[in-house]
N, C-alpha and C positions, 0 to 999 in steps of 0.2 A: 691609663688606670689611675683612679685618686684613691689613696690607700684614707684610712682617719690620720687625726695628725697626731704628730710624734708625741710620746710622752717623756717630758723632760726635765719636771718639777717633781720626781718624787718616784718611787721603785714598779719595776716592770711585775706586775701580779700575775705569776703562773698558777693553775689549778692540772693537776695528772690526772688521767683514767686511766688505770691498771695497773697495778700495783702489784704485779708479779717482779719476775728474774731481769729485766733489763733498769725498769723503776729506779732500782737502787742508783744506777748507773745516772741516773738524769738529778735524782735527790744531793749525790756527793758535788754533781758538775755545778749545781746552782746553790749549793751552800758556798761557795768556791767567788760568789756573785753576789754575797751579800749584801753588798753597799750599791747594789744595782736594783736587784732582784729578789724576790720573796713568793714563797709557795704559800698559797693562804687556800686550797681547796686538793683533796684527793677524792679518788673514789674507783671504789671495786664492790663486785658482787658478792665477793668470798669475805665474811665477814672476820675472818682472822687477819687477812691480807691487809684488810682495809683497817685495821685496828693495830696494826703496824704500822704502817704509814703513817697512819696519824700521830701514833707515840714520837716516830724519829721525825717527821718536822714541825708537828706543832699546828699543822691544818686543822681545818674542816673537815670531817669525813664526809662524805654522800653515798647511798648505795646505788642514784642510779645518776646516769647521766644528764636526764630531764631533769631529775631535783638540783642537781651542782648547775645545770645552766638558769634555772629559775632563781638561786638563791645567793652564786657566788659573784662575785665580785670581778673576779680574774681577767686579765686583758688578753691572756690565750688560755689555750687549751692545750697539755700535751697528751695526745692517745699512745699510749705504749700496749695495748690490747692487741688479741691475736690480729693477722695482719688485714683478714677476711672482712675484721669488724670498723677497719679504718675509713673505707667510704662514706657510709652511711653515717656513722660519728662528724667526721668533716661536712659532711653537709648540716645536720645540726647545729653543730659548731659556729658553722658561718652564718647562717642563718638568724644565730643569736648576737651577731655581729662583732663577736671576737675571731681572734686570729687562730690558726691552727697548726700546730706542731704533729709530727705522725712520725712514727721509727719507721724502719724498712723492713718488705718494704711497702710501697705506700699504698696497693692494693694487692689484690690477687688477679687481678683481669683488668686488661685494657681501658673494657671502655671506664669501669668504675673510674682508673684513675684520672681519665679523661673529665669524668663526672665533677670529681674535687676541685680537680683547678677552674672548671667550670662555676661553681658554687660560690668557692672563694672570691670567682672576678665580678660574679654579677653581684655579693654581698660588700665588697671593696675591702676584703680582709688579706692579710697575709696567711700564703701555705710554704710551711720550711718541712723539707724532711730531712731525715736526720741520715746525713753520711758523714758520720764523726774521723773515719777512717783518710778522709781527704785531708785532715788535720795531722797526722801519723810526720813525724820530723824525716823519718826516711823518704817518705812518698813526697813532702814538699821538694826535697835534696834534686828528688829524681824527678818530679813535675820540673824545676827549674829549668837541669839538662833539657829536659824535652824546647822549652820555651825558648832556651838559648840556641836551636839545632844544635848543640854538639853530638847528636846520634846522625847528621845529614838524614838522608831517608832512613827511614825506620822498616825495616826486612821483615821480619819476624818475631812474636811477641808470644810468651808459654805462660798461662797462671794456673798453679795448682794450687787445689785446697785440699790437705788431705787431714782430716778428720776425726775424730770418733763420736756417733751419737748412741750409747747403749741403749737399747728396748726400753729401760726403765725411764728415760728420759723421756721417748716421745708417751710411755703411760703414764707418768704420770700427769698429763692434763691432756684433755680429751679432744681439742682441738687441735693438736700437734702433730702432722706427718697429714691432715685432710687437707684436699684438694682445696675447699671453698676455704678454709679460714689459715693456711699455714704453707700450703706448696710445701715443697720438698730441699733436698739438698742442694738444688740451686739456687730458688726462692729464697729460702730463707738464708739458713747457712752461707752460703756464696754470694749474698747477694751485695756486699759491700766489693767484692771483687769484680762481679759483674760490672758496676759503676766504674772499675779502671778501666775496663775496653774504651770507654768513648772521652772519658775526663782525662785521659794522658795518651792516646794514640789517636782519637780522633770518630768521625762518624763513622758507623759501619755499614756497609754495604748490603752482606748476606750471613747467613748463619747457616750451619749443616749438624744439626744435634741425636744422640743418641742416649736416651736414660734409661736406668733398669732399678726393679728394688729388688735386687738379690739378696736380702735378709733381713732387715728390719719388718714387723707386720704392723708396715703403714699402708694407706693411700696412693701417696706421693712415692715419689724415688728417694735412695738414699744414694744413689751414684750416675753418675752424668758425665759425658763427656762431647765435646762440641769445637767443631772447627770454622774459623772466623776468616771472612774476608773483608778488608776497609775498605773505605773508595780511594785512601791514597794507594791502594797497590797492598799495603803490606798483608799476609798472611801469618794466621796465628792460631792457637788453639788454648782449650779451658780443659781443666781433668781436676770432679772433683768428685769427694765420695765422703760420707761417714763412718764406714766402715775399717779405717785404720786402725790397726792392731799395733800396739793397747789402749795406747791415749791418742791425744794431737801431735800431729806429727810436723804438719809445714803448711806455710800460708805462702806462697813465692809468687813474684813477676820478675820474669827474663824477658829484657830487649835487646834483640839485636838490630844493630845500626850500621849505616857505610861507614860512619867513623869512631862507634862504641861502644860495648858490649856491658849493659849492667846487669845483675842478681840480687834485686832483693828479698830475703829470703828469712827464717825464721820460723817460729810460732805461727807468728799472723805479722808477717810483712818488716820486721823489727830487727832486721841484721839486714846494711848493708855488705854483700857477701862478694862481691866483683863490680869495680867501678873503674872502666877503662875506656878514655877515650883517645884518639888521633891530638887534639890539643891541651893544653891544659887550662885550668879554671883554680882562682880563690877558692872554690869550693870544693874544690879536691882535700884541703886539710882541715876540712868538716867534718868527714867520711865515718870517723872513728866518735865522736863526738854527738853524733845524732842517733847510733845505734841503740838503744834501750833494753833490757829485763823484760819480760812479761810472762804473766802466769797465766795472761787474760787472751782470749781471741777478740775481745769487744776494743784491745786497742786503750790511748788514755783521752781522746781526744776529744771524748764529750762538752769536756769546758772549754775548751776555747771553741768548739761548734757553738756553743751556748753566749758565748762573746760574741760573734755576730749575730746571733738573732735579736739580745737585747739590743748592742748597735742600731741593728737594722729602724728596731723600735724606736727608737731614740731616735734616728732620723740622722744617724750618724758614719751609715753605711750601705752598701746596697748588699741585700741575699744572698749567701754563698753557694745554696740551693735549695730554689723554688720549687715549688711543685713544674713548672716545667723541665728544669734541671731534673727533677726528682723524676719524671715521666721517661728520661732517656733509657734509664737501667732499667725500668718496670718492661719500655717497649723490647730491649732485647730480652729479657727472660720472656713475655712471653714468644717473641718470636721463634726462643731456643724450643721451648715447649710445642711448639705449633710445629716446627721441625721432626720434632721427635715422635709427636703423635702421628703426623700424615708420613714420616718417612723422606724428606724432601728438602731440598734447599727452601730458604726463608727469606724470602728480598727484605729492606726495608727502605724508606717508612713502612709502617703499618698504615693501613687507609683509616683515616679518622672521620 
């Protein structure tokens, strides 16, 4: 694949579409990038959104996507729009022969996300999706362990997400909790979790899922629960829901290992809570040191995600996650889904 060539004389031009709830999170990560990077284009259909966004960085507005790729400038595109709307956007996107950024996750169906990385290779653009959560100082702490085997074989892995989405949440925007543009509390919500199964235990084998929306009046599920088998052997399960009373309650992954038993646990992944192995390691008196405050479940890790995609640009790193990377977590959600609707275990790959 021959991407264009790097840009190295002068700042990496980002343009946003959609300028909702996650937006703000991508505006603080690249003001952070100044001396790199510069937003010279937004754009939303809600014209109050978009007249925000323009106040706090200074851009272009657009109202639609076809006019910001006719007029802007921008060396990518980031889509922060419901998740329904990501395909079809990346293919325009690439098309126009910029690069493309998309939050998670990167579709709602298989094949679409198959579509993007498809688009992007035949236009020679880059596709990054945004798993800012891989950035997280705990999850690096305990990616390491894994890298180092200090867990020898890895037995069994538990991640819960336990939640709260109130009714007024998924009303007020109209796409929220629908099957075609938003999926449900695993899709969305959980879906930076989903991505642990395979980024820190490895490929997975099979999926055995069960979802229900026992109270929210969406589409989608607001509670799902799903049991995981890898190809190294290990067994594990997912238990996640919106429906925690009152607020958020915990974001957790427990590993157990022949020789290590960790807990990271908190909000959203942010208290290492048990770190004990059979050896010791330098990074044992990290432990306390990488733990963090949060008030956020989105994590702080958008800017340093945002650190290697300009890199990347620059020609000064390779991808932390492509749209193939990006494609791992889409394949087990849906697989978990395809579980739950037929009732049935779920092999993978998926056939593409």
């Amino acid at each position: 694949m021959t991407y264009f060539a790097p840009i190295v004389d002068r700042n990496i031009k980002f343009a946003l579409v959609g300028c909702g709830r996650i937006a703000k999170n991508h505006f603080s990560a690249l003001k952070q990038h100044a001396n790199r990077a510069e937003i010279v284009g937004v754009c939303d259909v809600v014209p109050e959104a978009l007249e925000a966004a323009a106040r706090e960085t200074g851009a272009v507005p657009y109202r639609t996507l076809s006019e910001m790729l006719a007029k802007t400038d921008a060396d990518i595109i980031v889509l922060t729009t419901p998740s329904g709307s990501h395909p079809q956007q990346a293919v325009e996107v690439a098309r126009s022969g910029r690069h493309v950024l998309t939050e998670k996750p990167m579709a709602t169906r298989w094949h679409d996300g198959l579509r993007m990385v498809r688009a992007c290779d035949e236009a020679g653009v880059r596709l990054f999706v945004v798993k800012q959560n891989r950035r997280n100082s705990t999850l690096q702490m305990l990616k390491q362990a894994i890298w180092k085997g200090r867990f020898g074989r890895i037995y069994m892995v538990n991640i819960n997400v336990f939640w709260t989405r109130p009714q007024d949440y998924y009303d007020a925007a109209s796409w929220r909790g629908k099957w075609e543009h938003d999926g449900g509390a695993m899709m969305n919500q959980a879906s930076h979790y989903i991505d642990l199964l395979d980024w820190l235990i490895g490929p997975i084998e099979s999926v055995h899922a069960y979802t229900a929306t026992l109270e929210r009046k969406i589409e989608a599920e607001d509670t799902g629960v799903v049991s995981i088998r890898w190809r190294s052997g290990a067994l594990g399960s997912m238990n996640v829901t919106m429906l925690t009373y009152p607020k958020n309650f915990e974001g957790s992954i427990t590993i157990l290992g022949e020789k290590g038993t960790v807990r990271v646990g908190g909000l959203a992944v942010n208290e290492i809570q048990h770190w004990e192995f059979a050896d010791s390691d330098p990074d044992d008196a990290k432990i306390k040191s990488v733990n963090y405050e949060t008030t956020s479940v989105y994590g702080f890790g958008h800017p340093l995600y945002y650190d290697n995609v300009i890199k990347v640009l620059r020609g000064e790193a390779e991808p932390e996650t492509d749209g193939r990377e990006g494609l791992k977590s889409l394949e087990v959600l849906i697989a978990t889904y395809l579980s739950a609707r037929d009732g049935k275990r779920v092999a993978l790959p998926l056939d593409y």
